[in-house]
C-alpha positions in Angstrom: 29.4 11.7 43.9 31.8 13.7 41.8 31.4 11.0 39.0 27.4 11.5 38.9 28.0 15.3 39.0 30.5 15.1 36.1 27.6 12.8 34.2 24.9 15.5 34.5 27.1 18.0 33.4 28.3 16.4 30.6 24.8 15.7 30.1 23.4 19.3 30.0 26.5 20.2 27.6 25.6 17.8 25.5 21.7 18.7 25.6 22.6 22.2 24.8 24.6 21.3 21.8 21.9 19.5 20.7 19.1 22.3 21.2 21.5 24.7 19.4 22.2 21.8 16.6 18.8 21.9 16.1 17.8 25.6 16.3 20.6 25.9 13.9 18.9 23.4 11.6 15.5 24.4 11.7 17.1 28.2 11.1 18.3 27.2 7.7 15.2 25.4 6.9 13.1 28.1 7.4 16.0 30.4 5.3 15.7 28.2 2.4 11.2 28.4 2.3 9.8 30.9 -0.2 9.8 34.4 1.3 5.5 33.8 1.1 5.8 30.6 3.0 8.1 32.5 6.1 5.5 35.3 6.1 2.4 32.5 6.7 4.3 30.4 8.9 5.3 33.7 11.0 1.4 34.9 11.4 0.7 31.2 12.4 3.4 31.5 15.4 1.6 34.9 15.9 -1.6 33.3 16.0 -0.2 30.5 18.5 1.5 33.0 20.6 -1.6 34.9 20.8 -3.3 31.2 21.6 -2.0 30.6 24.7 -1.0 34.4 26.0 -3.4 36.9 26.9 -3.0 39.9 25.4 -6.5 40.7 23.6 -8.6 43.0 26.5 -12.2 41.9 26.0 -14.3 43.6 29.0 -11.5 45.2 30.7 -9.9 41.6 31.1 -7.2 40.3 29.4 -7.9 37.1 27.1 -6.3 34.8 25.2 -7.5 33.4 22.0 -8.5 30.2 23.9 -10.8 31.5 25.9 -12.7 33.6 23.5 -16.4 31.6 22.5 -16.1 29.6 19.7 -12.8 31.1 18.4 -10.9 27.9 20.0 -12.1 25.2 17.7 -11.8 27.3 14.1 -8.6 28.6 15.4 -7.1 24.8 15.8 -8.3 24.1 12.5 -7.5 26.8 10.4 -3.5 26.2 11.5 -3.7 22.6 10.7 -5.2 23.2 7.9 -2.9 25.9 6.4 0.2 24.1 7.6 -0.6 20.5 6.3 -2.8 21.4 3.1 -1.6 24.9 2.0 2.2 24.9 3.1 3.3 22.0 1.1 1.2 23.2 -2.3 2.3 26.5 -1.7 6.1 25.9 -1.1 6.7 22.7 -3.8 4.4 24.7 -6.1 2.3 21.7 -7.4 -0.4 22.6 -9.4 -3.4 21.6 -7.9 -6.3 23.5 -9.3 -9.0 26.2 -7.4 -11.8 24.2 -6.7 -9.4 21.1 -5.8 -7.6 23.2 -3.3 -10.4 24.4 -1.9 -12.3 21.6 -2.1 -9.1 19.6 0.0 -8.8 22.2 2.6 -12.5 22.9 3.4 -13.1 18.7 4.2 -9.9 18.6 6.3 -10.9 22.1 8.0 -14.5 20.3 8.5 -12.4 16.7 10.0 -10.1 18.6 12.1 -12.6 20.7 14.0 -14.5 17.5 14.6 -11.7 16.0 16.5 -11.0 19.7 18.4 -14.6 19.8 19.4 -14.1 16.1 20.7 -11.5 18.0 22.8 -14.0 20.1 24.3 -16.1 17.6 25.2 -13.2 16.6 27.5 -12.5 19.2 29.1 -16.4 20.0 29.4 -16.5 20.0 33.5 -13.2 22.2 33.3 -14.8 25.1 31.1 -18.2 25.1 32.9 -16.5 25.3 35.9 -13.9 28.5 34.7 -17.6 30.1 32.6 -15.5 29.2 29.8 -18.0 29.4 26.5 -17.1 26.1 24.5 -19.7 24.7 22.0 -20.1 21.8 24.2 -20.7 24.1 27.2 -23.2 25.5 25.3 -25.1 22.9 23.2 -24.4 20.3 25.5 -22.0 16.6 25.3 -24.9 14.7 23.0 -24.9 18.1 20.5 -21.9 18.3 20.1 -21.3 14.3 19.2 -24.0 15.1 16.5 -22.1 17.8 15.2 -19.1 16.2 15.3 -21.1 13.3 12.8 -22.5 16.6 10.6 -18.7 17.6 10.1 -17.2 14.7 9.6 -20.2 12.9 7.3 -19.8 16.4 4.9 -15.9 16.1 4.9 -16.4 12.5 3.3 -19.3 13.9 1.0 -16.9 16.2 -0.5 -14.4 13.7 -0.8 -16.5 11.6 -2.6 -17.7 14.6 -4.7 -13.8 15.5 -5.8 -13.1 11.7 -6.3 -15.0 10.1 -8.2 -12.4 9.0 -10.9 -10.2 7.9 -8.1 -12.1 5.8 -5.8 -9.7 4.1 -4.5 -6.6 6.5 -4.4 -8.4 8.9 -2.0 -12.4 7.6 -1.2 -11.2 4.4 0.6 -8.4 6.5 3.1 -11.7 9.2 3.9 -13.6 6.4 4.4 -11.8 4.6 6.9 -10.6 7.5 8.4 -14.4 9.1 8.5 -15.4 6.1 9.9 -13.0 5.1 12.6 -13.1 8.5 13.8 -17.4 8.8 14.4 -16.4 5.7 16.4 -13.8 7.3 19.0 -16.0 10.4 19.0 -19.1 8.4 19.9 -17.3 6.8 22.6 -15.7 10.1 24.1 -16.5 11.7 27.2 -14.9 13.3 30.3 -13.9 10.7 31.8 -11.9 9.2 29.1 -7.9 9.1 30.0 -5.6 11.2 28.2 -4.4 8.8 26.2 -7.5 8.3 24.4 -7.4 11.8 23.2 -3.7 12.7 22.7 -3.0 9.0 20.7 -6.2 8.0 19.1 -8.1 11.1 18.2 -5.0 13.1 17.5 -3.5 10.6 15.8 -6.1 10.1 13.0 -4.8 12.7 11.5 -1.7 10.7 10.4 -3.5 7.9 10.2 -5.4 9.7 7.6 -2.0 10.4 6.0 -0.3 7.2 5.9 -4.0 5.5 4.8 -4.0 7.8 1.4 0.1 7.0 1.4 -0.6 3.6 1.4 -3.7 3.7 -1.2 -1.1 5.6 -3.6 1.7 3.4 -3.2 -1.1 0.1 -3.9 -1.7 2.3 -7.0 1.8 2.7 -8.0 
């Protein structure tokens, strides 16, 4: 008994040195951004903090972001978007042009709140139930899925606008990725395990990633 007691306590001091290895780490990474990139990445904490605590009154109730109407899905996008598109151009300071920025964050703003709305048509029971205003909630399961198709469709439209001298560097990854994605959306519903939604659906945004990696690389 004293030998297991001496393992877990070993274990916890080792786990805390760890934690503070890594806090100390991620510390000096932050340190080292561009003072713009710490003042983003600080009103994106804000706006997850906000998120998940209430702290907004709306009709003498205290709210969190997530369950303000409509605000859940744009919210979810907009960090994804400004931490995987923006960040990196705006830290390594690659020139990437106006309209090509824009044009870049607006289709993955349009892909990732296809996959969050695919969320709330999970969670659809749960937020009728709690009179919790989702789009699917609203609209209904079969509008959203057809919303979902709008987004998604446009996000590969403008890819196919910005691309069209490199078809296969970056059209072939929004393809697939499109593509693959209408199919796990057209198959979601409530009843679908968590593993559906936590693996495949947020997943294709990597798979995304490593699909236009691989594309360049072929290039290369």
């Amino acid at each position: 008994l004293r030998t297991i007691t001496g393992f877990r306590s070993l274990f916890k001091s080792q786990k805390s040195r760890l934690i503070s290895i890594l806090c100390g780490l991620i510390l000096l990474l932050i340190m080292s951004l561009k003072m713009s990139t710490m003042l983003l990445l600080f009103f994106m904490s804000l706006i997850c903090l906000i998120y998940r605590i209430p702290l907004i009154g709306v009709q003498h109730k205290r709210k969190n972001l997530r369950e303000i109407s409509f605000l859940k899905v744009f919210i979810i996008a907009i960090i994804w978007v400004a931490s995987t598109v923006y960040l990196p151009f705006a830290e390594f300071g690659k020139e990437l042009g106006f309209l090509k920025m824009l044009n870049l964050m607006v289709r993955q703003l349009l892909f990732i709140s296809a996959i969050a709305l695919t969320f709330d048509i999970r969670d659809l029971p749960d937020d009728a139930k709690n009179s919790l205003y989702t789009v699917p909630v609203i609209i209904g399961k079969r509008n959203t899925k057809i919303l979902c198709f709008v987004l998604l469709n446009c996000s590969f439209l403008l890819a196919l606008y910005q691309q069209v001298n490199t078809f296969e560097e970056q059209l072939y990854p929004a393809f697939i990725s499109v593509a693959v994605t209408i199919l796990l959306v057209y198959f979601s519903n409530s009843g679908r395990n968590r593993y559906y939604y936590a693996f495949w659906l947020d997943g294709m945004c990597l798979f995304q990633y490593l699909l236009t990696l691989a594309f360049s690389l072929n290039k290369l």
